[in-house]
KEFIKE-992681 format. One record per residue (C-alpha): residue number from 1; residue in three letters; z, x, y. Coordinates in steps of 0.5 Angstrom, whole numbers, always signed. Each point is the difference from the previous one (the first is absolute). Layout:
  nr rest     w     u     v
 NUM  ALA     Z     X     Y
...
This chain:
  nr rest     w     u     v
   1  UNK   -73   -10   +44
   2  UNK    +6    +3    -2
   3  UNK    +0    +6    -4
   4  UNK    +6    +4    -2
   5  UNK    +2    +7    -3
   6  UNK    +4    +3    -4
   7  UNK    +3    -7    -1
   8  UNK    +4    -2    -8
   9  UNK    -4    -3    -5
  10  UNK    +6    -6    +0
  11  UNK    +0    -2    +8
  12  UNK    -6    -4    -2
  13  UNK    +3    -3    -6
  14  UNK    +3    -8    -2
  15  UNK    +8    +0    +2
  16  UNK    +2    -6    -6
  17  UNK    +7    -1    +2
  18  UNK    +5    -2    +5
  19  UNK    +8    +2    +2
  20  UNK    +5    -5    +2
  21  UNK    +6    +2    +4
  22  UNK    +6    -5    -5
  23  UNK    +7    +4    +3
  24  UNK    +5    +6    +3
  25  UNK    +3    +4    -5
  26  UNK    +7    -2    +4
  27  UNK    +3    +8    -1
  28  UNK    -2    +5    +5
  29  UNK    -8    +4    -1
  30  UNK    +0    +5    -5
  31  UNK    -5    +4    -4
  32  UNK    +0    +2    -8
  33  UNK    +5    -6    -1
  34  UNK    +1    -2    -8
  35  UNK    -3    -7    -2
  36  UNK    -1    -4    -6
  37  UNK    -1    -6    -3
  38  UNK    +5    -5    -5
  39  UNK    -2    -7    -1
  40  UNK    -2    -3    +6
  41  UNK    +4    +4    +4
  42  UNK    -3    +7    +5
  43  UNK    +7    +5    +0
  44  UNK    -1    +6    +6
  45  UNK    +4    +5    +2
  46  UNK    +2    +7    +3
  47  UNK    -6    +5    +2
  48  UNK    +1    +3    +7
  49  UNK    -2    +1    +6
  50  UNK    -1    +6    +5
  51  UNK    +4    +0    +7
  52  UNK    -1    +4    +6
  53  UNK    +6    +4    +3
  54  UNK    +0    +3    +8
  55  UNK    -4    +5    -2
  56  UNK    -5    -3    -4
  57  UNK    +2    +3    -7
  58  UNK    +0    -5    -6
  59  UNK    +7    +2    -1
  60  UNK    +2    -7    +0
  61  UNK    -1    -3    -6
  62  UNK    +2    -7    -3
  63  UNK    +0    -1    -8
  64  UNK    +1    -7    -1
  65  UNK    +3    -3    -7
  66  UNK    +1    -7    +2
  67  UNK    -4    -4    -5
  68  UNK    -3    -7    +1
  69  UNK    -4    -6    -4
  70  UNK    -5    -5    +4
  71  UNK    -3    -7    -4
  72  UNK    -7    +0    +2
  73  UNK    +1    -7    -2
  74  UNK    +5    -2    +4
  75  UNK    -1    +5    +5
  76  UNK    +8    +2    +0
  77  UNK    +2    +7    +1
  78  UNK    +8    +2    -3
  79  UNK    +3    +7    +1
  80  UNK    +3    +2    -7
  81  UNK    +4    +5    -1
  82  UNK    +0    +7    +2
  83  UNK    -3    +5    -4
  84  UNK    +6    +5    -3
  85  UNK    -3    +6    +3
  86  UNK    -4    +3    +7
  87  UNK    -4    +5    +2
  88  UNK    -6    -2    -3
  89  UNK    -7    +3    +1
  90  UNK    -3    -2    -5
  91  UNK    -1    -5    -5
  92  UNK    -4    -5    -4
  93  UNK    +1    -8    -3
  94  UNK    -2    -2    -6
  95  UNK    +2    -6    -3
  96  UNK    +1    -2    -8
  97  UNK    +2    -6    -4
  98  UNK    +4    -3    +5
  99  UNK    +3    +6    +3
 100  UNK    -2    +4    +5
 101  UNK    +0    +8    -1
 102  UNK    -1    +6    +5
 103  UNK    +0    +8    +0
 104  UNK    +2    +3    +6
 105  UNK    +1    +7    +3
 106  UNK    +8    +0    +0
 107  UNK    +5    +7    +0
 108  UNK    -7    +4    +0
 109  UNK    -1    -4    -7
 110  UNK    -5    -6    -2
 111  UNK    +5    -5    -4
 112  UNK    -2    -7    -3
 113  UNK    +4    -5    +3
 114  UNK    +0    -8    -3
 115  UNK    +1    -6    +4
 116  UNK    +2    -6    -3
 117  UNK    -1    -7    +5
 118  UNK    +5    -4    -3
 119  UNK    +6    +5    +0
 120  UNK    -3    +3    +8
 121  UNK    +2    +7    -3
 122  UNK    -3    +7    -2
 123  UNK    +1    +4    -6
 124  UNK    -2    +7    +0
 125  UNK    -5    +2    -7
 126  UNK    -3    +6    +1
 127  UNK    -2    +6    +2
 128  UNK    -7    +2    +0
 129  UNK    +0    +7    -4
 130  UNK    -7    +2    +3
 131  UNK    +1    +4    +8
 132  UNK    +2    -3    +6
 133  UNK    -5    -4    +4
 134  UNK    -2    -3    +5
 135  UNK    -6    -4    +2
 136  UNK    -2    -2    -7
 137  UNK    -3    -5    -3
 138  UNK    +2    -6    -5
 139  UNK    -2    -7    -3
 140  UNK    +2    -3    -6
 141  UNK    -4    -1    -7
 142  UNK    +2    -3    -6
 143  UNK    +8    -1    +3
 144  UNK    +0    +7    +0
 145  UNK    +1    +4    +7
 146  UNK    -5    +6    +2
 147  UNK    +2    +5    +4
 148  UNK    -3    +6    +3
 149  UNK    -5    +5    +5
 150  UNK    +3    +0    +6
 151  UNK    +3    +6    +4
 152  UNK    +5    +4    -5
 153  UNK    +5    +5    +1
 154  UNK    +4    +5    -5
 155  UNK    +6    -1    +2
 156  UNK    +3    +6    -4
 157  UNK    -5    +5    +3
 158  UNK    -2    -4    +7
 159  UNK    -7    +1    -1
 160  UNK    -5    -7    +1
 161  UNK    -4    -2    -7
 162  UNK    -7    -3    +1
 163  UNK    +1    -5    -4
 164  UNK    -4    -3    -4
 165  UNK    +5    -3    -6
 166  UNK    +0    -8    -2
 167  UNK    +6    -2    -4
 168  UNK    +2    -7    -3
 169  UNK    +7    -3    +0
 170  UNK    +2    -5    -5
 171  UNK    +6    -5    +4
 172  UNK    +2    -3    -7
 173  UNK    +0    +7    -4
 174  UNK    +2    +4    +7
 175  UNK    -4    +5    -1
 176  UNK    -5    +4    +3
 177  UNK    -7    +4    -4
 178  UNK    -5    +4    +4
 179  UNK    -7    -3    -1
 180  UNK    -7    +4    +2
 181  UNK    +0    +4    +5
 182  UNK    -4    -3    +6
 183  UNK    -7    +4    +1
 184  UNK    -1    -1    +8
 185  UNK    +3    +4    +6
 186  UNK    +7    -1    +0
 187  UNK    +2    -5    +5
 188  UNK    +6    -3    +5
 189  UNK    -1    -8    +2
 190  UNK    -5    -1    -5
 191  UNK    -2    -7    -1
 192  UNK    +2    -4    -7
 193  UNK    -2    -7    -3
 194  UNK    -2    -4    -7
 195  UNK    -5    -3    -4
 196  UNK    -1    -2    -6
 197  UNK    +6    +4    -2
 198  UNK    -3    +6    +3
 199  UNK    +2    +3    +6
 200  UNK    -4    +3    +5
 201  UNK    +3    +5    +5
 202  UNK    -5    +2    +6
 203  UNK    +1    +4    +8
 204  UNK    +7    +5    +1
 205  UNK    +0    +4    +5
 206  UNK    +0    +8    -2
 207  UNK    +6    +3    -1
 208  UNK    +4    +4    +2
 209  UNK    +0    -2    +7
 210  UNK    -5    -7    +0
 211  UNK    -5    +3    +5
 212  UNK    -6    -2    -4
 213  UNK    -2    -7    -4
 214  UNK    -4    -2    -6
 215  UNK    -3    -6    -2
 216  UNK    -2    +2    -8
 217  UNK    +2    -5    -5
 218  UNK    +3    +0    -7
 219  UNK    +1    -4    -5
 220  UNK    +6    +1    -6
 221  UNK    -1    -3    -6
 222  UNK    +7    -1    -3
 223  UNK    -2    -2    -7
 224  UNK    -4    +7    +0
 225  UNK    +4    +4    +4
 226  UNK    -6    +2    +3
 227  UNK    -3    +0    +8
 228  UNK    -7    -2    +2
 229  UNK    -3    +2    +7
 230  UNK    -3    -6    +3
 231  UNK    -4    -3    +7
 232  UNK    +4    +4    +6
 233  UNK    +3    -4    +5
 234  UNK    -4    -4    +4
 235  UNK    +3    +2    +6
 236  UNK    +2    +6    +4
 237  UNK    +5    +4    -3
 238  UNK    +7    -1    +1
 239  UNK    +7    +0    -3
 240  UNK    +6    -5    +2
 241  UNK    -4    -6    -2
 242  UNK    +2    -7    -3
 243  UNK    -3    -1    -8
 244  UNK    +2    -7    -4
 245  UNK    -5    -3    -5
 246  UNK    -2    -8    +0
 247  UNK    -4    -3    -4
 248  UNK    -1    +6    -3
 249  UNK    -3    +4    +5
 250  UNK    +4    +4    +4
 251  UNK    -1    +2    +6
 252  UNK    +3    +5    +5
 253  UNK    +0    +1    +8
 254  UNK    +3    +2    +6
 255  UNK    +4    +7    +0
 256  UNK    -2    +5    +5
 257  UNK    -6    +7    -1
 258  UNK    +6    +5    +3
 259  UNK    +7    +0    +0
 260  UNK    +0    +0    +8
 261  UNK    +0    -5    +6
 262  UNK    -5    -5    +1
 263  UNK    -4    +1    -8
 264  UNK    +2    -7    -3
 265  UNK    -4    -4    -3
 266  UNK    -2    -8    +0
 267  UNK    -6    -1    -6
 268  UNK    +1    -2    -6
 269  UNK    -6    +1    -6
 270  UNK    +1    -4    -7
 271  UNK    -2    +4    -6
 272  UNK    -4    -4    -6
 273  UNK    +2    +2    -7
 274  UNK    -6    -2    -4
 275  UNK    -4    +3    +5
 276  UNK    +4    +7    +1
 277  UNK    -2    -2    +8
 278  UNK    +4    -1    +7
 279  UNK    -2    -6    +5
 280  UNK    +3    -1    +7
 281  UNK    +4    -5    +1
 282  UNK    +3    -3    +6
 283  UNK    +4    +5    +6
 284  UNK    +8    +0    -1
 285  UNK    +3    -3    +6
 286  UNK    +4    +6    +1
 287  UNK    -1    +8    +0
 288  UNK    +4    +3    -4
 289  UNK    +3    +4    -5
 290  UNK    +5    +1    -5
 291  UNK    +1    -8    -1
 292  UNK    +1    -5    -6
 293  UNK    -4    -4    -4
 294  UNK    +3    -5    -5
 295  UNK    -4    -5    -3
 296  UNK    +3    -6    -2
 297  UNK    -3    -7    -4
 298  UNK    -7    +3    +2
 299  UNK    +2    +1    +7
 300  UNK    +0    +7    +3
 301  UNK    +4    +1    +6
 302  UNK    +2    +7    +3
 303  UNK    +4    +2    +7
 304  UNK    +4    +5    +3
 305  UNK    -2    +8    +0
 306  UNK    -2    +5    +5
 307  UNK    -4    -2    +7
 308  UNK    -1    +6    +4
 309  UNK    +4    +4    -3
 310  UNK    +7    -2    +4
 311  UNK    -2    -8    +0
 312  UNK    +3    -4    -6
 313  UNK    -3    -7    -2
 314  UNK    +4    -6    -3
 315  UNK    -6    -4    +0
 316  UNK    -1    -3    -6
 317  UNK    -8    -2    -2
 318  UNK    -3    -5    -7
 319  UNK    -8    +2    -2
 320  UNK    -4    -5    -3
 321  UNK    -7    +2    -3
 322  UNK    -6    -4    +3
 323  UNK    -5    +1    -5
């Protein structure tokens, strides 16, 4: 007989699900790179990647700006133009009618960039009028951009803001108006996806300094302007996790509970709409943080991102949903 104490209520539970190695992004491993979809097509690019020098400080440091597109169809990568800036350490992708978007940490300023496919170019659009920040959230709802929490900083009186601060950006108008002020604890690296044109925002790490993680879960109507508590998630506190949503559930998984060596994460949970529930689903291959998930023609795949702190992956996996 075997008995255990002190064990998680999910280690007995069903693991639906399977992951499938498909491709290596061909560019060198990173954490934190800008992904988005058109069409058929994945477009991955920047992020950074942490380098040890002699004496063992991160002093080193390589800010990526080369920008590549994978088929998953054809399984073809392409390298595309560099992106016109450098020194990126944070960014988001979105993608909308055809064009892909992102807002990134540049000049200490978090500015809108567009990138049409067929012109391989960038046009710069806007400035993000709230405080600077990094580690915030984002997603899409209605063809419009949402932006927000995250680890802020006044830049005229050099002093940290907890934010709590969601904003919304019209592409076709270029402008920004601030939305329902976020109920939660204020976050960095929090976890995003959508359904039903309702987006739900769930794990982060406390700011300023990440030490420890959460596992709360809200949900932001957009039609109300309104936020509701939901199901905390299913799985141990983290931030840096992987979240996209498919067939309208989401899911979320990997990152890490402490920003330090050795604390990544492999499980991966699917969260239930109609239910309000979280479900295990099958391990990730890979313990990482900081990684891409991008999901295309119902087909999520997700790669790179942090592995033990100093080690970058570029492979590149496919999940398919057993149940």
């Amino acid at each position: 007989m075997l008995f255990c104490t002190g064990c998680d209520d999910w280690f007995f539970e069903e693991k639906p699900g399977e992951w499938e190695y498909v491709t290596e992004f061909p560019g060198e491993g990173r954490e934190k790179a800008v992904n988005f979809t058109i069409s058929d097509t994945v477009y991955i690019g920047l992020g950074y990647a942490f380098r040890w020098n002699d004496s063992y400080d991160i002093t080193d440091t390589v800010y990526f700006n080369d920008l590549w597109k994978f088929v998953p169809s054809m399984d073809t990568w392409k390298e595309l133009s560099d992106l016109p800036f450098g020194n990126i350490t944070d960014g988001l992708g979105f993608s909308i009618d055809g064009k892909g978007y992102t807002i990134l940490n540049l000049d200490n300023k978090n500015t809108v960039w567009e990138y049409n496919p067929s012109e391989d170019t960038w046009y710069k659009l806007s400035e993000f009028p709230g405080f600077l920040r990094k580690g915030a959230i984002g997603f899409t709802l209605y063809d419009k951009i949402y932006f927000g929490l995250g680890s802020a900083y006044d830049t005229i009186i050099h002093q940290r803001i907890d934010a709590t601060d969601l904003w919304m950006y019209d592409p076709e108008l270029n402008t920004w108006e601030e939305k329902a002020l976020f109920p939660g604890p204020p976050r960095n690296n929090a976890a995003a996806f959508t359904i039903h044109n309702k987006a739900f925002i769930c794990t982060g790490g406390e700011p300023p300094f990440n030490f420890d993680s959460m596992r709360d879960s809200w949900e932001y109507d957009p039609d109300l302007n309104t936020w509701t508590k939901k199901k905390d998630f299913g799985g141990y506190p983290r931030q840096s996790a992987v979240a996209f949503s498919l067939n309208n559930k989401g899911y979320v998984g990997t990152g890490t509970d402490y920003p330090f060596p050795g604390s990544q994460m492999a499980d991966f949970w699917e969260y239930n709409y109609e239910t309000n529930s979280w479900k295990q689903i099958a391990k990730h291959p890979g313990y990482t943080s900081n990684a891409t998930g991008v999901v295309i023609h119902n087909v999520c795949y997700t790669g790179l991102g942090n592995h033990y702190f100093i080690d970058y992956k570029t492979s590149v996996y496919k999940l398919t949903i057993n149940n």
